[in-house]
C-alpha positions in Angstrom: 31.5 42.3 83.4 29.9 39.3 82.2 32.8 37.3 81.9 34.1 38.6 85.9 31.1 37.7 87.5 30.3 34.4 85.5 32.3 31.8 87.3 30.2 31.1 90.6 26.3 31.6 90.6 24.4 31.9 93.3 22.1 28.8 92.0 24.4 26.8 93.8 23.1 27.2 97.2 19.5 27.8 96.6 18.8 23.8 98.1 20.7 24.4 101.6 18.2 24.5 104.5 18.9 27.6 106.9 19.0 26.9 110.8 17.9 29.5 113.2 19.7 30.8 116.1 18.1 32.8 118.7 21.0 34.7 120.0 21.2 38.4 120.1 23.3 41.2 121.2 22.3 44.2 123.0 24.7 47.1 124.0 24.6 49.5 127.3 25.6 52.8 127.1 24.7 53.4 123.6 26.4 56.2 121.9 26.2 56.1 117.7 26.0 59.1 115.0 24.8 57.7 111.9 23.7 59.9 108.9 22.2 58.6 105.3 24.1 58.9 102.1 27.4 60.8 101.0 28.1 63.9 101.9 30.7 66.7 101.2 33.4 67.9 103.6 32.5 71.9 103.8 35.5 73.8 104.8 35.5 77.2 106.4 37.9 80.4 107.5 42.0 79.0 107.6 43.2 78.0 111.0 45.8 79.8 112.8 47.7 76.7 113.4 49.1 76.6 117.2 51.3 73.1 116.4 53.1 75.4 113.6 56.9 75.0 114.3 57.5 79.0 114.1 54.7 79.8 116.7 56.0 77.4 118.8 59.6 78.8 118.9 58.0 82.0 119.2 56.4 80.9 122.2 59.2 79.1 123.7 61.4 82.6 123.9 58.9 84.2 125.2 58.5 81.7 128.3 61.9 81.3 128.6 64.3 83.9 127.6 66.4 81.7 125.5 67.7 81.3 122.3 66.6 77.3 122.3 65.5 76.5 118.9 63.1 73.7 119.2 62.9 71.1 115.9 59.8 70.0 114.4 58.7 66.5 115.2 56.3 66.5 111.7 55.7 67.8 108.9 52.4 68.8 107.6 52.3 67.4 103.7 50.1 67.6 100.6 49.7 64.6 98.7 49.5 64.9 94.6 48.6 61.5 93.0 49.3 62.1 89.2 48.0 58.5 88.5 46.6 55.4 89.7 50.1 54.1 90.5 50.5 56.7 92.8 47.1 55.7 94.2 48.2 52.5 95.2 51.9 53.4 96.5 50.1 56.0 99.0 47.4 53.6 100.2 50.8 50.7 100.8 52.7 53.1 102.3 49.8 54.5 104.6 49.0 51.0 105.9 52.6 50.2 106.2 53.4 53.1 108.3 50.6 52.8 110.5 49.4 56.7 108.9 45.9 58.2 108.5 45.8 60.1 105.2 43.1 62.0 104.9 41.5 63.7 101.3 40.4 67.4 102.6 43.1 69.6 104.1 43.6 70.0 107.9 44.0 73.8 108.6 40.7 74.5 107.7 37.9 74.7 109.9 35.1 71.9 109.5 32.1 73.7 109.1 30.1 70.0 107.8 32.2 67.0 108.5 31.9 64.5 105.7 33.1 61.6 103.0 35.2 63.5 100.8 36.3 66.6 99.6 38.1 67.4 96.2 40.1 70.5 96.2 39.4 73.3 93.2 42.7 72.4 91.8 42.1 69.0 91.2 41.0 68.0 87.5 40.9 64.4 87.6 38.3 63.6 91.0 39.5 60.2 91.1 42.7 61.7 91.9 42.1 63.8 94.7 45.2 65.3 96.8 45.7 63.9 100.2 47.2 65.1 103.4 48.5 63.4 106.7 51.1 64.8 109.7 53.8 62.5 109.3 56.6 61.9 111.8 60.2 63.8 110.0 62.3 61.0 110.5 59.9 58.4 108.4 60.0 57.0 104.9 58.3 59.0 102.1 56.5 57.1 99.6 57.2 57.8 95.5 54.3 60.1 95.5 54.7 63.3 94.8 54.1 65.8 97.7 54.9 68.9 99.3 55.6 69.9 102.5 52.8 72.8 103.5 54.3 73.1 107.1 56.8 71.9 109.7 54.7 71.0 113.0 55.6 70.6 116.9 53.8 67.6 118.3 55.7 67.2 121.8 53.0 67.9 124.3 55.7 67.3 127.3 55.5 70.7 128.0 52.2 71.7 128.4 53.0 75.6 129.3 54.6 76.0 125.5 50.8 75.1 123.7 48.7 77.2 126.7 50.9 80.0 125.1 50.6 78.9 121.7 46.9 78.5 122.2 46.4 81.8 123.5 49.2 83.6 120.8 45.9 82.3 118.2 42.8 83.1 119.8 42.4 79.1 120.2 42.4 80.0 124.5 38.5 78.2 124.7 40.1 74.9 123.7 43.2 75.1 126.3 41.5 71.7 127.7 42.6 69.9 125.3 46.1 70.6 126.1 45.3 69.9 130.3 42.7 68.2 130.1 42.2 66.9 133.8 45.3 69.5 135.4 48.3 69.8 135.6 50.6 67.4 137.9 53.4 68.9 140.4 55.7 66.9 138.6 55.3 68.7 135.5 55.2 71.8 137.5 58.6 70.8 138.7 59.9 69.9 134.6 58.3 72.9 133.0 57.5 76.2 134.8 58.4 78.7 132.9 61.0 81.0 134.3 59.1 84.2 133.6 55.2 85.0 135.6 53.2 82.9 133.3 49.9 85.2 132.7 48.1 83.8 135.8 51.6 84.3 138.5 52.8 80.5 138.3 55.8 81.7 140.2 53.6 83.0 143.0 50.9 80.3 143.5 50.4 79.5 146.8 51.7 76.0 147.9 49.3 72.9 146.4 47.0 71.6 149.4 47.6 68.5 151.5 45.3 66.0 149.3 46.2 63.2 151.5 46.1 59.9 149.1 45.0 62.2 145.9 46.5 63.9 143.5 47.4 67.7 143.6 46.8 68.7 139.9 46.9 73.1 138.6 43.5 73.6 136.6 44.3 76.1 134.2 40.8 77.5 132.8 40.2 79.6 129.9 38.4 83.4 130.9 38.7 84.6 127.6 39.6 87.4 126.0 43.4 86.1 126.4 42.8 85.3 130.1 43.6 82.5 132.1 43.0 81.8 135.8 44.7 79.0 137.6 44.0 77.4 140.8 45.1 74.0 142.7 42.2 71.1 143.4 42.4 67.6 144.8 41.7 64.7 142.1 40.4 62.2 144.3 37.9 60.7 142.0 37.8 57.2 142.4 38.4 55.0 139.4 34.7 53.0 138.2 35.1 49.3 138.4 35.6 48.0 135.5 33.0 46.7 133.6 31.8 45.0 130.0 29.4 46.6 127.6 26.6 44.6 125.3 29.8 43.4 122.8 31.7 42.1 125.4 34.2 44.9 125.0 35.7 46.4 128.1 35.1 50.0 128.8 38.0 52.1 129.7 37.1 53.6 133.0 38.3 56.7 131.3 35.5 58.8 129.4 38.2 60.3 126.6 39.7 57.1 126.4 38.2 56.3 122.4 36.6 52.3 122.9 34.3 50.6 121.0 33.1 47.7 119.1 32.3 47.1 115.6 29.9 44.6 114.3 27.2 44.0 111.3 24.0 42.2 111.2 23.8 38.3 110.6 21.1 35.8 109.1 19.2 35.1 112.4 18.1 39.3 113.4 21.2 39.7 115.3 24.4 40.7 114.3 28.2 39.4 115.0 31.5 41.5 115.6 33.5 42.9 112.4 37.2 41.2 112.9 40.4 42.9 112.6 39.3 45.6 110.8 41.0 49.3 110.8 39.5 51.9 112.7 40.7 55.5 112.7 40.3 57.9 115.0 41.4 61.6 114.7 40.9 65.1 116.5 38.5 67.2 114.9 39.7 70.6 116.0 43.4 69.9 114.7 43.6 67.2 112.7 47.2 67.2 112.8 47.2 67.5 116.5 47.0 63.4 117.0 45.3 60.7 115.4 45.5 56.7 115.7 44.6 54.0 113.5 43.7 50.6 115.4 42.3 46.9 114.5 39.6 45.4 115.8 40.3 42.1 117.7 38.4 39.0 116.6 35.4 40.0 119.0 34.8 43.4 117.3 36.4 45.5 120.1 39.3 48.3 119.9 40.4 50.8 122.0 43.1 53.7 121.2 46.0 53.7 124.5 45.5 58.1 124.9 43.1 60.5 125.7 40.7 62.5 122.9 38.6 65.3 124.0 36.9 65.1 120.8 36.9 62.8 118.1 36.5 61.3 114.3 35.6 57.9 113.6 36.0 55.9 110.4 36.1 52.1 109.6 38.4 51.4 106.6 38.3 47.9 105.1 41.4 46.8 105.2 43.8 44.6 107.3 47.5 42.4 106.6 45.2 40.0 104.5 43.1 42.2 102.7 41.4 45.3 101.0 38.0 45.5 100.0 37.1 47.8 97.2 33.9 48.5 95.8 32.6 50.0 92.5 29.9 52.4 94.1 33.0 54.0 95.9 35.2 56.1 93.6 35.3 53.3 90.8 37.3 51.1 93.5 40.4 53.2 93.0 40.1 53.6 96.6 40.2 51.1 99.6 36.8 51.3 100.8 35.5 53.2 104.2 32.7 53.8 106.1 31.2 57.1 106.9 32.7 59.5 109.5 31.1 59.8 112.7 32.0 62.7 115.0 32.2 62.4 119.0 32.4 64.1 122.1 32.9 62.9 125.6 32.0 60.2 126.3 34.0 58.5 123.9 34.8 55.3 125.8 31.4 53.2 124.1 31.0 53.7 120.7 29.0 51.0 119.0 28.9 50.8 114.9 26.6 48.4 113.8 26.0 47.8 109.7 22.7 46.9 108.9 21.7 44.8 106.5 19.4 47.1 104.6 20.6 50.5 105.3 24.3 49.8 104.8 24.7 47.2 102.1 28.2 47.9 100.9 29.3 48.5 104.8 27.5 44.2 105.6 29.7 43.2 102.1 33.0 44.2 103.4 32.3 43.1 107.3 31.3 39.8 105.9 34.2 39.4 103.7 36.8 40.5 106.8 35.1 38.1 108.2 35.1 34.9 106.0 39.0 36.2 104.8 40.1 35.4 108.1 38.5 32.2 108.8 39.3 30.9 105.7 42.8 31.3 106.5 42.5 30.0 110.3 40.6 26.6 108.8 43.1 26.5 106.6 46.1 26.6 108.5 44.5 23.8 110.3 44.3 21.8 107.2 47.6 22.4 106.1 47.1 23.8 102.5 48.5 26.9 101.2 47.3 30.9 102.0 45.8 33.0 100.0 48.8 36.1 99.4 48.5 38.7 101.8 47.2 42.0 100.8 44.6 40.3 98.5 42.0 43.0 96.8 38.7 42.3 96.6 36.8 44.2 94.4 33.0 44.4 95.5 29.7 45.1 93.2 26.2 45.7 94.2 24.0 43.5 92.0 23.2 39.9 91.3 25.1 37.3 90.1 28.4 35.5 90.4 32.3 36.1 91.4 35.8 35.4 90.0 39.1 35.1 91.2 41.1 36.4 88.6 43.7 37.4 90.7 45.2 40.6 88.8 47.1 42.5 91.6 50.9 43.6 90.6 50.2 41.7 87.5 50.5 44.2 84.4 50.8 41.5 81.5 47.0 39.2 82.6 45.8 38.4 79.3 42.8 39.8 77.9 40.9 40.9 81.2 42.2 44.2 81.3 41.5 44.9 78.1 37.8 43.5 78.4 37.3 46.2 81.6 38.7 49.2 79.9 36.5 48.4 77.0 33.4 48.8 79.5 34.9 51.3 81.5 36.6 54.3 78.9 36.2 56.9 81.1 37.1 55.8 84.4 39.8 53.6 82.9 38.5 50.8 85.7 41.3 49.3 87.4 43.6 49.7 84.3 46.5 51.7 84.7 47.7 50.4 88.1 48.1 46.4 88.4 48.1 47.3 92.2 44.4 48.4 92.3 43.4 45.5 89.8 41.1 42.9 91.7 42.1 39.3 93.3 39.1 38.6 93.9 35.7 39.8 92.3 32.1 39.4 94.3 29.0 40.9 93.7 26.2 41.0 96.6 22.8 41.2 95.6 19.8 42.9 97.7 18.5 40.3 99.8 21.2 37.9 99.6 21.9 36.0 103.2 25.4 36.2 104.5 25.5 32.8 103.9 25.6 32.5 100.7 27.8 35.4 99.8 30.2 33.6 102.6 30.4 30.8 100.7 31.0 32.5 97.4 33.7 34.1 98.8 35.2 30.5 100.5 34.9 29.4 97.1 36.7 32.0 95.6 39.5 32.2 98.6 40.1 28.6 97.2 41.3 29.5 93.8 43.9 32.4 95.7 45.2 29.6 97.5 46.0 27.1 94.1 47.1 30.8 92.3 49.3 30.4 95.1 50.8 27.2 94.0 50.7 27.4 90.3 50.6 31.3 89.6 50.5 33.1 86.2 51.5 30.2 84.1 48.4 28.7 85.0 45.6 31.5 85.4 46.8 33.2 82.2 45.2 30.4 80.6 42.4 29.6 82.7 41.4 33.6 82.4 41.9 33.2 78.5 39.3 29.9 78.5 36.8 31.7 80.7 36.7 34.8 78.4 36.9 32.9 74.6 34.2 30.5 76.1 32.1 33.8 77.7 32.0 31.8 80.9 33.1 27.9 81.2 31.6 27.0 78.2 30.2 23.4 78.3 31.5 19.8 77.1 32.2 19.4 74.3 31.4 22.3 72.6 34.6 25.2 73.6 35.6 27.4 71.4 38.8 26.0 69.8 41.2 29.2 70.1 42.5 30.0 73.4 40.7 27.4 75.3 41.7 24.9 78.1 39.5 23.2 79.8 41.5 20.8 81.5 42.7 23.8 84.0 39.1 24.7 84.0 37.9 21.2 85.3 41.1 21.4 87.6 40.8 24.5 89.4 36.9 24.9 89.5 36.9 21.4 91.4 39.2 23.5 94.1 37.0 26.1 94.3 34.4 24.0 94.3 35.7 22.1 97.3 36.8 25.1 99.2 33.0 26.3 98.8 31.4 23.1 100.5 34.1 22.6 103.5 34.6 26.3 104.8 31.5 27.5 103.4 28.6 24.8 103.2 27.9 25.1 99.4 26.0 23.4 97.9 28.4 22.0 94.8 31.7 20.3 95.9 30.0 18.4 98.6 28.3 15.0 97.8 25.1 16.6 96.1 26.5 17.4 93.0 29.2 15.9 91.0 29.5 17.2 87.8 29.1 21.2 85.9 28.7 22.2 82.6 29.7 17.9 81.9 33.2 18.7 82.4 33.5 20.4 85.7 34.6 17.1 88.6 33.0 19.7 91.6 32.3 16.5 93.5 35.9 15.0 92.6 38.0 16.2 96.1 35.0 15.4 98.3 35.0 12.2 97.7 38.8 11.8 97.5 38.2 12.3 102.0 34.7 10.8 102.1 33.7 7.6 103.7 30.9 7.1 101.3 30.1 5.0 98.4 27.9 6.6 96.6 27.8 6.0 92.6 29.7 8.7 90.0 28.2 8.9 86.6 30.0 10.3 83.5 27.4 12.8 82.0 28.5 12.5 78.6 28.1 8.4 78.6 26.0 7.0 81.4 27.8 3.8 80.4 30.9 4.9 82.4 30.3 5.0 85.6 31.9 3.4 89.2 31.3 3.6 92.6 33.0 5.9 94.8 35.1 3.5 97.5 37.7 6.1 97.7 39.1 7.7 101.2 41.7 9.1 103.6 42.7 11.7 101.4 43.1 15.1 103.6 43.0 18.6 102.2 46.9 19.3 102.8 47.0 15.9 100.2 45.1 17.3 97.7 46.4 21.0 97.4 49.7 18.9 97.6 49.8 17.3 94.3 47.9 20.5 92.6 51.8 21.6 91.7 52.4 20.9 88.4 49.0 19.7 87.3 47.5 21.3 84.9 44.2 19.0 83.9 42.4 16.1 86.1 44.5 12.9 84.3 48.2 14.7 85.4 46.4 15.8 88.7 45.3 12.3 89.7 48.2 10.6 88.6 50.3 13.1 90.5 47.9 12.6 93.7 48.3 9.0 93.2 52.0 8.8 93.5 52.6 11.2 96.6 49.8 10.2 98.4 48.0 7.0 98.1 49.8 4.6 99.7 49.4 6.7 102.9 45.4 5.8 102.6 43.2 2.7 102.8 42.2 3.6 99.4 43.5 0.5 96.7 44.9 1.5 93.4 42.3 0.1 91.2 39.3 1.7 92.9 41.3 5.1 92.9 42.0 5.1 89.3 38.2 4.1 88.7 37.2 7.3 90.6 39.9 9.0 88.4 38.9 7.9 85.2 35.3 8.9 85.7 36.0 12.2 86.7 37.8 12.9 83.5 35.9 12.9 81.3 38.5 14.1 78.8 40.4 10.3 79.1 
C-alpha cells in the first residue's frame, strides 16, 4: 500500500492560500432520514406475493370468465456470484440495463431496513447473492442465477391487483394500486364482467363534476371488504415552485424529487453531479423501482408515482465508479445508506457532511472533479480519461496513484504486491474488472481542495494511459515499485527501473494538478522533484514568463525560460510515442513549434535543462 499511495503527497499544496466565499444554501420543505453507522437488513414472515404470475391468472378468471392466460412481464431472479468476475459482470450489466440489484431478497417482509444482508447460505460474505425484477425479454448477464418466480407488472388494469390484493390479505395497501381513483375511462377499458365485490355493474351514474374529474375511490374496509363510491377531483394543481437547491418540486406529493449535495470548504455545501440515485417500493420491491442521475445542479426526479419509497445514492455514472476499502474490501461499487419515505416524497434533500459522512464527501467530490476534468478538457482539446474508470478510495493520509489496472490481468508486479497485503480478502485480485484506475486516499481534515487537486492530477495520467497504454505503464508501475516510490536522481535501483517515463508522465500529472486543480507543483512555483521529475516543464511550455530554470544536479546548467504558445492539445499531442523528456521534446518540437513565437534555440535550451538525463 506504500507503493499505491506514494506517487502524489499532499505536501504539495500545503503553500496555496484558501479564499473565502460566503455563499450558502438553505432548503424549504425539509424532509431527510439519516441514521449513524451500518446496519443489517432484518427480514420477517414470507410475503404472499400479489404480482406472482399464477395469482394473477387466477385472478383474471375469476373477473372474467375466461380462459385468457396472461404472460409474465418479469421474472423474479436470484443472483449467485461464484467469484469476483461475476461481481464485476453483474454490476456492468446492472448499470447497462438501467436495473436495481439489490443484496437481501424481496418477498420478505422488512422488519429493519438496512445496508446489507447476507443470506445463511452464503459462505464467502463478499459474495453475497443478489436479486432484481427484470423485464423477460432482456439480456442476462454470465452470472449464474435462477429464476425464483415469474411476475405480472402491467398495472393497466387496475381491477386484476384489487383482486390479487385482496386473494393475499394485502386489502390495507389497495392504494397503492389507485392511488388517487379510478378514471371513467378505465372504467370503460376494464370493468370486470362479473359484480366486482362492491356492485361495479350497479353503481350509480358518476356526478356532473363540471371541469373536474370523475374518478371511483375504492377503499379498503377490511376483512376482505371494499366499498366504492364516486368523488369530484377538482384539486387545483400548486404553482410551481423551487426549493433551497434550486430543484423544482413536482406539484405532485408521490412524485419521488430531490437534490443531492455535500459540504464544501467555505461551511456550505455544493450539488453532487450526475450521480445514480435509486428509488424503490418498500412494500414490494418487485412491484417498481427506478434508477435516475442527478443533473449537474444536484437535482433528480423519477417520471411516476410512489406511495412509499427507498432511497440510495450509488457512486457511479458513464465515467466512473468509486469504490472504497471500508466498503466490502471495494469489491463493490460504493453506496450510501438507505433512507425510507412516505408521502411527501416530492423534497428529499441528502446532504454529506464533512465529518459525519467522510467516505459519502470522498465520492461526491470525486463525481464531481471527474466530470469537470473531462468538460475543461474537452475544451482544451487533449484526450479523456476511458469511461467507466474505477477509483478506488481509502480513508487515511497520504498520497494517490494512477495505476490504471481495470480489464488488465497481466499489470506487472502490483497485483502481486496487493494480494501479498491482502491474503484473505484476495484485494482486487481475481477480477481485473474490480482492479483500481485510479487510487486516492482522503485524510480526516483534508479540504476538498486539496483532495480535488490530487484527483486532477491523477485524471491526468488516465488521459496519457490513454495515449500510450500498457506498453508504457507496465514500466512506469515496475519503476515506482523497484524504486518503493520514484526514487531520486541518481540513485534508482538498476533492475526494472525507468525513469525517463517517470520524469515524462509525472510532469503530465503534474501539469494536470496546477491547471484544473490549482496545485501547487506544475505551476511556476516549483520546477523540479526528487532532481529528475521536470513538474514545472509543460507550464512553461504555455507561459508568458521568463523566469530562470535551474538543473538541480549542476547549478552550472541553467537558462531562462523565454518559451510560449504552446496549448495543452500541443503537448498531450506529441506525448505519443515518447517515452523520456529528450524524445518528448524533440517530438513536440517537430509538430508543434513552428506554430508558436517560441525560436528553436531558446526551446531546446528549456529542453535541455529539463532533462537532466542529456
Amino acid at each position: 500500500m506504500l507503493t499505491i499511495f506514494y506517487a502524489c503527497s499532499t505536501e504539495e499544496f500545503e503553500q496555496q492560500p484558501i479564499i473565502i466565499d460566503t455563499n450558502s444554501v438553505s432548503v424549504e420543505n425539509r424532509f431527510e432520514t439519516q441514521y449513524d453507522g451500518i446496519r443489517p437488513v432484518i427480514l420477517g414472515d414470507e410475503i404472499i406475493n400479489p404480482y406472482a404470475l399464477s395469482i394473477v391468472n387466477e385472478a383474471n378468471a375469476l373477473l372474467y370468465n375466461e380462459a385468457t392466460t396472461l404472460n409474465a412481464t418479469h421474472n423474479y431472479v436470484k443472483f449467485l456470484p461464484q467469484d469476483q468476475d461475476d461481481l464485476a459482470e453483474l454490476d456492468e450489466w446492472g448499470f447497462a440495463q438501467n436495473i436495481l440489484v439489490l443484496d437481501y431478497p424481496m418477498h420478505y417482509e422488512l422488519i429493519q431496513q438496512g445496508d446489507y444482508y447476507i443470506d445463511s447460505e452464503v459462505t464467502d460474505s463478499t459474495l453475497m447473492y443478489q436479486y432484481a425484477s427484470i423485464p423477460v425479454d432482456m439480456e442476462m448477464p454470465q452470472v449464474p442465477h435462477q429464476v425464483l418466480e415469474e411476475l405480472y407488472l402491467d398495472e393497466s388494469n387496475p381491477f386484476i391487483f384489487i383482486k390479487t390484493y385482496l386473494m393475499t390479505g394485502h386489502d390495507d395497501k389497495l392504494q397503492k394500486i389507485v392511488k388517487g381513483g379510478i378514471t371513467q375511462s378505465t372504467l370503460a377499458s376494464f370493468t370486470p364482467d362479473n359484480p366486482f365485490l362492491c356492485d361495479i355493474n350497479n353503481l350509480p351514474p358518476p356526478p356532473n363534476c363540471g371541469d373536474c374529474e370523475a374518478v371511483l375511490l375504492i377503499l379498503s374496509l377490511g376483512n376482505g371488504q371494499i366499498n366504492c363510491r364516486w368523488e369530484c377531483d377538482c384539486s387545483p394543481p400548486p404553482p410551481p415552485r423551487l426549493n433551497g437547491c434550486g430543484c423544482p418540486v413536482p406539484a405532485n406529493i408521490r412524485i419521488p424529487a430531490g437534490c443531492v449535495r455535500v459540504d464544501d470548504d467555505f461551511g456550505g455545501d455544493v450539488p453532487v453531479s450526475i450521480v445514480k440515485v435509486a428509488v424503490w417500493d418498500y412494500s414490494f420491491i418487485f412491484k417498481q423501482s427506478d434508477v435516475v442521475w442527478t443533473d449537474r445542479a444536484g437535482c433528480w426526479e423519477v417520471d411516476r408515482e410512489y406511495d412509499e419509497m427507498n432511497v440510495k445514492v450509488i457512486f457511479e455514472n458513464f465515467n466512473l465508479k468509486v469504490r472504497d476499502l471500508s466498503y466490502w474490501l471495494s469489491l463493490r461499487v460504493l453506496r450510501d445508506q438507505t433512507r425510507s419515505f412516505s408521502v411527501p416524497l416530492n423534497n428529499v434533500l441528502v446532504v454529506y457532511d464533512e465529518i459525519d459522512d467522510r467516505r459519502q464527501w470522498a465520492a461526491s467530490h470525486t463525481h464531481n472533479t471527474d466530470l469537470d476534468y473531462r468538460d475543461r478538457a474537452t475544451t482544451d482539446g487533449i484526450p479523456q480519461p476511458r469511461t467507466r474508470i474505477n477509483y478506488l478510495h481509502v480513508s487515511g493520509g497520504g498520497g494517490a496513484a494512477a495505476p490504471m489496472l481495470q480489464g488488465n490481468p497481466a499489470n506487472s508486479f502490483l497485483s502481486l504486491l496487493l494480494s501479498f497485503y491482502f491474503p484473505a480478502a484476495v484485494l482486487n485480485i481475481l477480477s481485473s474488472g474490480i482492479q483500481p484506475d485510479i487510487a486516492n486516499q482522503y485524510a480526516d481534515g483534508e479540504d476538498a481542495r486539496n483532495f480535488n487537486g490530487i484527483t486532477h492530477h491523477e485524471l491526468g495520467h488516465a488521459s496519457h494511459y490513454n495515449i500510450e497504454g500498457e506498453s508504457y505503464w507496465f514500466h512506469y508501475r515496475n519503476h515506482i515499485i523497484n524504486n518503493v516510490g520514484y526514487g531520486t536522481f541518481p540513485g534508482f535501483t538498476f533492475v526494472g527501473s525507468s525513469p525517463g517515463r517517470v520524469a515524462l508522465g509525472e510532469a503530465v500529472g503534474n501539469f494536470m494538478g496546477n491547471r484544473y486543480g490549482n496545485t501547487f507543483a506544475g505551476g511556476e512555483n516549483l520546477d523540479f522533484r526528487n532532481n529528475f521529475i521536470p513538474v514545472g516543464l509543460m507550464f512553461d511550455l504555455g507561459d508568458g514568463g521568463s523566469d530562470e530554470i535551474v538543473d538541480p544536479n549542476n547549478t552550472v546548467i541553467r537558462t531562462f525560460d523565454n518559451v510560449e504558445g504552446f496549448t495543452p492539445a500541443m503537448i498531450f499531442d506529441a506525448l505519443e510515442g515518447s517515452t523520456d523528456i529528450e524524445n518528448y521534446g524533440e517530438n513536440l518540437r517537430i509538430l508543434h513549434l513552428a506554430s508558436t513565437p517560441s525560436t528553436p534555440i531558446n526551446y531546446n535550451n528549456l529542453i535541455e535543462v529539463y532533462d537532466v538525463f542529456n
